[in-house]
C-alpha positions as CSV (number, residue, x, y, z in Angstrom):
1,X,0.0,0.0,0.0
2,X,1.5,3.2,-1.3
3,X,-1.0,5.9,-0.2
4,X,-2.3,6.3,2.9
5,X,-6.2,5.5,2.8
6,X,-8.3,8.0,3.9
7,X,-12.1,8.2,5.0
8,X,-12.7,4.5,5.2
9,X,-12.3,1.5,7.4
10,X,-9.5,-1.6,6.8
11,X,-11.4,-4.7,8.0
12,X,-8.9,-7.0,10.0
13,X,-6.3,-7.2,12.6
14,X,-4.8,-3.9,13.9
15,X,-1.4,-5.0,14.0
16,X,-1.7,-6.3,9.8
17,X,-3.4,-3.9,9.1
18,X,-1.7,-1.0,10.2
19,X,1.7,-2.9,8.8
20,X,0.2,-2.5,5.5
21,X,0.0,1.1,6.1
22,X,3.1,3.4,4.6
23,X,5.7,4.9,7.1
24,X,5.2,8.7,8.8
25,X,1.9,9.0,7.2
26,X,-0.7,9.5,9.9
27,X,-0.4,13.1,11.7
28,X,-2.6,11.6,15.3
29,X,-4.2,8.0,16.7
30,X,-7.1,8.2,19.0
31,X,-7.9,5.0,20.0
32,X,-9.4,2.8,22.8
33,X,-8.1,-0.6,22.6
34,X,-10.5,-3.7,24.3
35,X,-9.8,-3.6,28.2
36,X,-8.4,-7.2,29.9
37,X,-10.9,-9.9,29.8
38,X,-13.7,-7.4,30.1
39,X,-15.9,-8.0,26.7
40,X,-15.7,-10.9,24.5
41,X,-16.2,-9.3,20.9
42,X,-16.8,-12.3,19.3
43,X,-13.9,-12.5,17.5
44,X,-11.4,-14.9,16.8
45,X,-7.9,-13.5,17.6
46,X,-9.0,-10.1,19.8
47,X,-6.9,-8.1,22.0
48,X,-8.3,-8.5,25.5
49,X,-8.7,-12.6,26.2
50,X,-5.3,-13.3,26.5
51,X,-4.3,-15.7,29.5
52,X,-3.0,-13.3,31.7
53,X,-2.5,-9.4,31.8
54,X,1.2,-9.7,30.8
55,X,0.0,-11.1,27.4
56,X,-2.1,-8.3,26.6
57,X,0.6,-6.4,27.3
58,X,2.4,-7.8,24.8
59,X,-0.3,-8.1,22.0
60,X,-1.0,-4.0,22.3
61,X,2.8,-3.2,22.9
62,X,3.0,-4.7,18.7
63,X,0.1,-3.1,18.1
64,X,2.2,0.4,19.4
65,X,5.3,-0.8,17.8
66,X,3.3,-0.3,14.8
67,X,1.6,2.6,15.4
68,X,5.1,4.3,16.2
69,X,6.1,3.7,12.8
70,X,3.2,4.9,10.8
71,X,3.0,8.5,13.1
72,X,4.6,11.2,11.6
73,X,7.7,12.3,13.1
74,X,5.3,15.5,15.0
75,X,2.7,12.9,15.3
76,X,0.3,11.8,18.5
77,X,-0.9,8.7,20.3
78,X,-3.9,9.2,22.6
79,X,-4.7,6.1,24.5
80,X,-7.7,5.2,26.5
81,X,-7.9,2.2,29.2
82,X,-9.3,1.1,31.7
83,X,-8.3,-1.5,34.2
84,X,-9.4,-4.9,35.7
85,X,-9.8,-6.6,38.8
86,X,-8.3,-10.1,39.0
87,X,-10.2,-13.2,40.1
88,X,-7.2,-15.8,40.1
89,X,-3.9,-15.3,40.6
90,X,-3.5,-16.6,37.0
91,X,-4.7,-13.4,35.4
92,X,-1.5,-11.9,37.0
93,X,-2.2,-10.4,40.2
94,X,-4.2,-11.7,43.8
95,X,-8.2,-12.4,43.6
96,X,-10.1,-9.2,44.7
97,X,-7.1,-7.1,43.6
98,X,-6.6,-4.3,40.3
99,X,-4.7,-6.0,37.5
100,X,-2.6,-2.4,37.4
101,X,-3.2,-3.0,33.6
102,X,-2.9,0.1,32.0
103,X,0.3,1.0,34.1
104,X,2.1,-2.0,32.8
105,X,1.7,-1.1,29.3
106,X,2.6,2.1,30.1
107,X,6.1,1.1,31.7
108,X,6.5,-1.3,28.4
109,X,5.6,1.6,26.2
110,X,8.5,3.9,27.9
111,X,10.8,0.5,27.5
112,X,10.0,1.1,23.7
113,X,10.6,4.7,23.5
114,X,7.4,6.2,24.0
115,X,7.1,9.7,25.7
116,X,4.7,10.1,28.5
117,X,3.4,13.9,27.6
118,X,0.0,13.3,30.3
119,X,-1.8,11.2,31.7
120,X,-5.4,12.6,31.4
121,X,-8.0,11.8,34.0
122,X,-11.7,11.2,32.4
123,X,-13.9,11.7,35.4
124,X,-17.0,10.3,34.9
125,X,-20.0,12.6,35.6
126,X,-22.7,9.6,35.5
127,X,-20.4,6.6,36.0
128,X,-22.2,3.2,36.5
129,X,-23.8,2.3,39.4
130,X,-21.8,-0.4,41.4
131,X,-23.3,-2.6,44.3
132,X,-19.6,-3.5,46.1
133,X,-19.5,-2.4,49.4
134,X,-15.5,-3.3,50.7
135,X,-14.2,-0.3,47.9
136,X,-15.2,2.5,46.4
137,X,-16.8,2.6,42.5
138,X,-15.1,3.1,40.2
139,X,-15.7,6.5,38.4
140,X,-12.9,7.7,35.9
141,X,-10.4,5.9,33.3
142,X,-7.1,6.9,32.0
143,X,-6.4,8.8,28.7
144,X,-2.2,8.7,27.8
145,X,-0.9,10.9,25.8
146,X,2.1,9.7,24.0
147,X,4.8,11.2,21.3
148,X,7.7,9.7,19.9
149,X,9.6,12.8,19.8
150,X,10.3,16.3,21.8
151,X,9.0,18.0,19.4
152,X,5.1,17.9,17.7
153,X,2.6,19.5,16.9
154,X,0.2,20.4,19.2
155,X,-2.3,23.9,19.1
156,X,-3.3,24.4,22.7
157,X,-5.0,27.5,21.7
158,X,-7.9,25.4,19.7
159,X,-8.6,23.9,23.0
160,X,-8.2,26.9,26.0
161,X,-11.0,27.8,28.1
162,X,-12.6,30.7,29.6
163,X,-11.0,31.9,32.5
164,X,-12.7,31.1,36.0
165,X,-11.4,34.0,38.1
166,X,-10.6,37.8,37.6
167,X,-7.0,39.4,37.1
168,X,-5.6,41.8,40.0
169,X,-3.8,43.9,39.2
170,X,-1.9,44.1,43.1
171,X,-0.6,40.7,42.0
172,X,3.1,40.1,43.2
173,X,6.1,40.3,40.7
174,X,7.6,37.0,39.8
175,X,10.2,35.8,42.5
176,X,13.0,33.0,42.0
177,X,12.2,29.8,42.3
178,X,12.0,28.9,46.1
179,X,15.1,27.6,47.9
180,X,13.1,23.7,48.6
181,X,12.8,23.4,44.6
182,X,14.3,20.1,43.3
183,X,15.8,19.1,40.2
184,X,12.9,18.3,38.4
185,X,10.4,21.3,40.2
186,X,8.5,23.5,37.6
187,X,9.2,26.9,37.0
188,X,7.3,29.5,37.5
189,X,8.6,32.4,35.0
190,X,6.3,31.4,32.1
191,X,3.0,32.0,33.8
192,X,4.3,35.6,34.7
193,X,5.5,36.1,31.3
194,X,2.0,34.7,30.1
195,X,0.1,36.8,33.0
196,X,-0.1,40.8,32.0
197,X,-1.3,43.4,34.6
198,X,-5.1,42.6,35.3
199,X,-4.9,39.5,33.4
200,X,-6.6,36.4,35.1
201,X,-4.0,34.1,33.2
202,X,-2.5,34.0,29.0
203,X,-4.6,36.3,27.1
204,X,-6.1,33.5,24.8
205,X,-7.9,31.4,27.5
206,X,-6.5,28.8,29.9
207,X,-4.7,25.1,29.6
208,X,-7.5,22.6,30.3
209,X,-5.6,20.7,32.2
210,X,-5.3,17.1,32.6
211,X,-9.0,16.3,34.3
212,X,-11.8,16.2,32.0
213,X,-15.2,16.0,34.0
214,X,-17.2,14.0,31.0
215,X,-20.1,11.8,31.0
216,X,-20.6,8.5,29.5
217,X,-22.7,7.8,26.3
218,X,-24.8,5.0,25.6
219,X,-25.1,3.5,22.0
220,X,-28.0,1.4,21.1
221,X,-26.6,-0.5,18.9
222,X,-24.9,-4.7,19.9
223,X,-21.2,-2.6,20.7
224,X,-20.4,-3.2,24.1
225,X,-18.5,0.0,24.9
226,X,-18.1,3.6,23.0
227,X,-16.1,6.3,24.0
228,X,-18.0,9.6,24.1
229,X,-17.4,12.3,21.3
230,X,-15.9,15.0,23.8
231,X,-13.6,12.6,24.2
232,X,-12.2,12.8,20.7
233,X,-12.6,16.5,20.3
234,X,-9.7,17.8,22.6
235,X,-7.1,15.3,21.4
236,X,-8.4,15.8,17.9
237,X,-8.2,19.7,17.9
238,X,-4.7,19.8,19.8
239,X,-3.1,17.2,17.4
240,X,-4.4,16.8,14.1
241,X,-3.9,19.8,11.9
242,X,-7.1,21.3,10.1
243,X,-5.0,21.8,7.4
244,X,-1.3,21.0,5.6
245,X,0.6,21.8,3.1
246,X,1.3,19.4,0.0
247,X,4.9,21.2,-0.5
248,X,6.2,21.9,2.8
249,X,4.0,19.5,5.2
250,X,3.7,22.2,7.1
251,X,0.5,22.6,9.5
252,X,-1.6,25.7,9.2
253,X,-3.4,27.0,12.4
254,X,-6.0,29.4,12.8
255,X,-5.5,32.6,14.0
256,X,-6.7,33.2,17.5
257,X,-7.6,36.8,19.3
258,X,-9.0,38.3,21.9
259,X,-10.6,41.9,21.9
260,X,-11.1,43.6,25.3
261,X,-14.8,45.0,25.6
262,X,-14.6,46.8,28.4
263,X,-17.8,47.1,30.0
264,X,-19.6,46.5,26.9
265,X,-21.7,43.4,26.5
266,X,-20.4,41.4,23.1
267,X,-22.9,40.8,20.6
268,X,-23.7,37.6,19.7
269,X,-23.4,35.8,23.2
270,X,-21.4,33.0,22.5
271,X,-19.4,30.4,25.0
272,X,-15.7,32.3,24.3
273,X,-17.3,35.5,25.9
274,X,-14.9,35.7,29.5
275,X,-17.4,37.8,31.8
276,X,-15.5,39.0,35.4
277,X,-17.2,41.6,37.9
278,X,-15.5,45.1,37.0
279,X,-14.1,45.7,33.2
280,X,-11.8,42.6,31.9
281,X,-14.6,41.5,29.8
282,X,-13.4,39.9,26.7
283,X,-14.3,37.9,23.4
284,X,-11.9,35.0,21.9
285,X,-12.5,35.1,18.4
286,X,-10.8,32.2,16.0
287,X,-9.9,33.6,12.7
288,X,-9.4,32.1,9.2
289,X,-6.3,29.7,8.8
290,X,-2.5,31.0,8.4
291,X,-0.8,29.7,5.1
292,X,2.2,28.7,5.3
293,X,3.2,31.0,1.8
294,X,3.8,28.3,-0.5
295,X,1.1,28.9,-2.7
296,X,0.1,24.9,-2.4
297,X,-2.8,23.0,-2.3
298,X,-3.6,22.0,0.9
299,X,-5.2,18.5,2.8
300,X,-6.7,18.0,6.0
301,X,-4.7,16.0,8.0
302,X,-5.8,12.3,9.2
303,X,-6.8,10.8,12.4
304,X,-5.9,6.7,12.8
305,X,-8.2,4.7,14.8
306,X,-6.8,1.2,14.5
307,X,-10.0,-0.2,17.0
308,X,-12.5,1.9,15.4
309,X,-15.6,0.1,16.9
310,X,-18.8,1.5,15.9
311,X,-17.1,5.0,14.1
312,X,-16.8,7.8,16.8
313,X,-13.3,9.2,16.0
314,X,-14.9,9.1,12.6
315,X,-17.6,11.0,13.2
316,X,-15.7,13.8,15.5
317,X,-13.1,14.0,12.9
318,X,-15.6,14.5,9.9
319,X,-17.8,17.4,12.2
320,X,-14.2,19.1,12.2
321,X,-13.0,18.9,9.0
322,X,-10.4,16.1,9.5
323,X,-9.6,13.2,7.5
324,X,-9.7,9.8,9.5
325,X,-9.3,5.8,8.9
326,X,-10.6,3.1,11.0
327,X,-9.2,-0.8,11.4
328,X,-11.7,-3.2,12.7
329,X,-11.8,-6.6,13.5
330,X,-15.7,-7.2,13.7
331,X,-17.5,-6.8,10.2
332,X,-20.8,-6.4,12.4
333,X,-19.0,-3.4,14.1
334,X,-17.8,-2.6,10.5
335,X,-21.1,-2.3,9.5
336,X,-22.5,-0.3,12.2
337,X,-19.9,2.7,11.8
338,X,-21.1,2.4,8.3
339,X,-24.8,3.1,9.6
340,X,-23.3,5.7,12.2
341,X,-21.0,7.7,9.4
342,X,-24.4,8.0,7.0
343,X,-22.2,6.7,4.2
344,X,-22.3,3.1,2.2
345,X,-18.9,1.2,1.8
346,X,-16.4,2.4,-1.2
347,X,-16.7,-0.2,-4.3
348,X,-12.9,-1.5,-3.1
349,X,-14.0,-2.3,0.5
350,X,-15.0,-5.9,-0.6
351,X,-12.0,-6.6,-1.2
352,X,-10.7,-5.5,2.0
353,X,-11.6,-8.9,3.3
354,X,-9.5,-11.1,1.1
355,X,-6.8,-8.7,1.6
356,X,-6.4,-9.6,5.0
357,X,-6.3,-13.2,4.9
358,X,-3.6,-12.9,2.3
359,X,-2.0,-11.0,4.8
């Protein structure tokens, strides 16, 4: 496979699949492999029935190994899991105990050369109901975020929110860093730098940070477990570019302002209106896209999904203009993100099939 597929889904294994897939051509991966010995897909061959934990370790560290080599150099890995309680010793830790599954991937994917960029908390604002009484319920799961170099693309201002609190302008100056600080203790200098006089924080909005309070969403279809759409939309917005160019493969980014009102109400209301007691009323306003000055066509750039399920990186990356392919094992799952998308299989998908076992 020369060209990198785009706008469809590969029906197969992850691992063969994304080994038919050309070098450095996918700009993100948003994915959510299945959990340990949680669902049974129905599959012969899936991730997630392995003997013990170790083992699917193993099977998602080739699928990563993979992965690694089709990202672009500036390229992302976002990677949801969850985790599992043992009931023999066998699955790889004590009955009654956590499996500490997504932590020992993690540790293997370091081991490989991964960098660990964040680990993202997804809080669950309506998570299921749970009748144990000697723990507490479980409410959140784990969202890594992963490069392969230093240096990627990544447009935090597509993602900043409204500040919470109102600038002083008594704040103190910027002091050195205290005297307790260790080797490896932030420093503070940026946030004065970003922080003018009467400024609650940077000009443009604030970092989300790493805890995203977001419900769950139900799908009536046979899948046993979709991720919700706001799910996808900060990782998608942060790390795959809206648009790059065909000579330079450089990423174009939309310019981002924000116009101080004063007093004055904005007009329209919208949600990047920042409203505080006395004047620092403000309006974020995203502009039209910066070219790059090549004169070049341009092409959205692509979103990987290699456990695609029922279609929702698909569908988040479509509502914002990004190109996207999905690799699923389950033709019934195949079919329902299909349905999902609003769109009928390309004439070359049959053959997709065959392709696979001649893999």
């Amino acid at each position: 496979m020369t060209d990198l597929p785009r706008n469809t889904i590969l029906l197969g294994d992850a691992a063969r699949r994304l080994a038919q897939l050309p070098a450095a051509s996918v700009d993100c991966c948003i994915t959510s492999p299945p959990y340990f010995a949680l669902r049974d897909y129905g599959t012969v061959g899936q991730i997630g029935l392995e003997e013990t934990v170790d083992g699917w370790v193993e099977q998602l560290r080739s699928v990563c190994g993979e992965l690694a080599r089709v990202l672009k150099p500036t390229g992302a890995l976002w990677l949801n899991l969850g985790d599992s309680y043992s009931r023999h010793v066998r699955y790889g830790a004590p009955p009654k105990s956590l499996l500490a599954a997504p932590e020992r991937l993690l540790l293997a994917l370091m081991h490989d050369g991964w960098i660990v960029r964040n680990k993202v908390v997804w809080a669950k604002t309506n998570p299921m109901p749970s009748s144990v009484s000697d723990r507490l319920s479980l409410t959140y799961e784990i969202v890594y975020f992963l490069v392969r170099n230093p240096r990627y693309y990544f447009d935090l201002d597509a993602i900043r929110e409204p500040h919470r609190s109102q600038g002083s302008r008594s704040a103190r100056p910027h002091q050195n860093d205290p005297t307790w600080a260790g080797p490896l203790a932030a420093t503070r200098g940026g946030l004065a730098r970003a922080r003018a006089p009467g400024q609650p924080g940077h000009a443009l909005g604030k970092n989300p940070g790493d805890v995203w309070p977001l419900a769950t969403r139900g799908f009536r279809g046979a899948h046993f477990a979709t991720f919700p759409p706001a799910l996808v939309e900060r990782p998608l917005l942060a790390t795959c570019p809206e648009a790059i160019c065909t000579a330079c493969a450089r990423p174009w980014r939309r310019r981002v302002t924000v116009r101080r009102l004063g007093p004055v109400s904005p007009t329209p209301r919208d949600q990047y209106v920042h409203r505080f007691a006395s004047n620092w009323r403000t309006v974020r306003e995203v502009g039209e896209l910066t070219p790059c000055g090549c004169g070049a066509p341009i092409r959205p750039g692509v979103v990987l999904d290699p456990f695609f399920g029922t279609g929702t990186v698909g569908l988040v990356a479509r509502q914002h203009g990004r190109d996207w392919l999905g690799i699923e094992l389950n033709p019934a799952y195949v079919a329902m993100a299909w349905d999902r998308l609003g769109s009928t299989p390309p004439r070359y998908y049959e053959r997709a099939a065959p392709l696979e076992a001649a893999a």
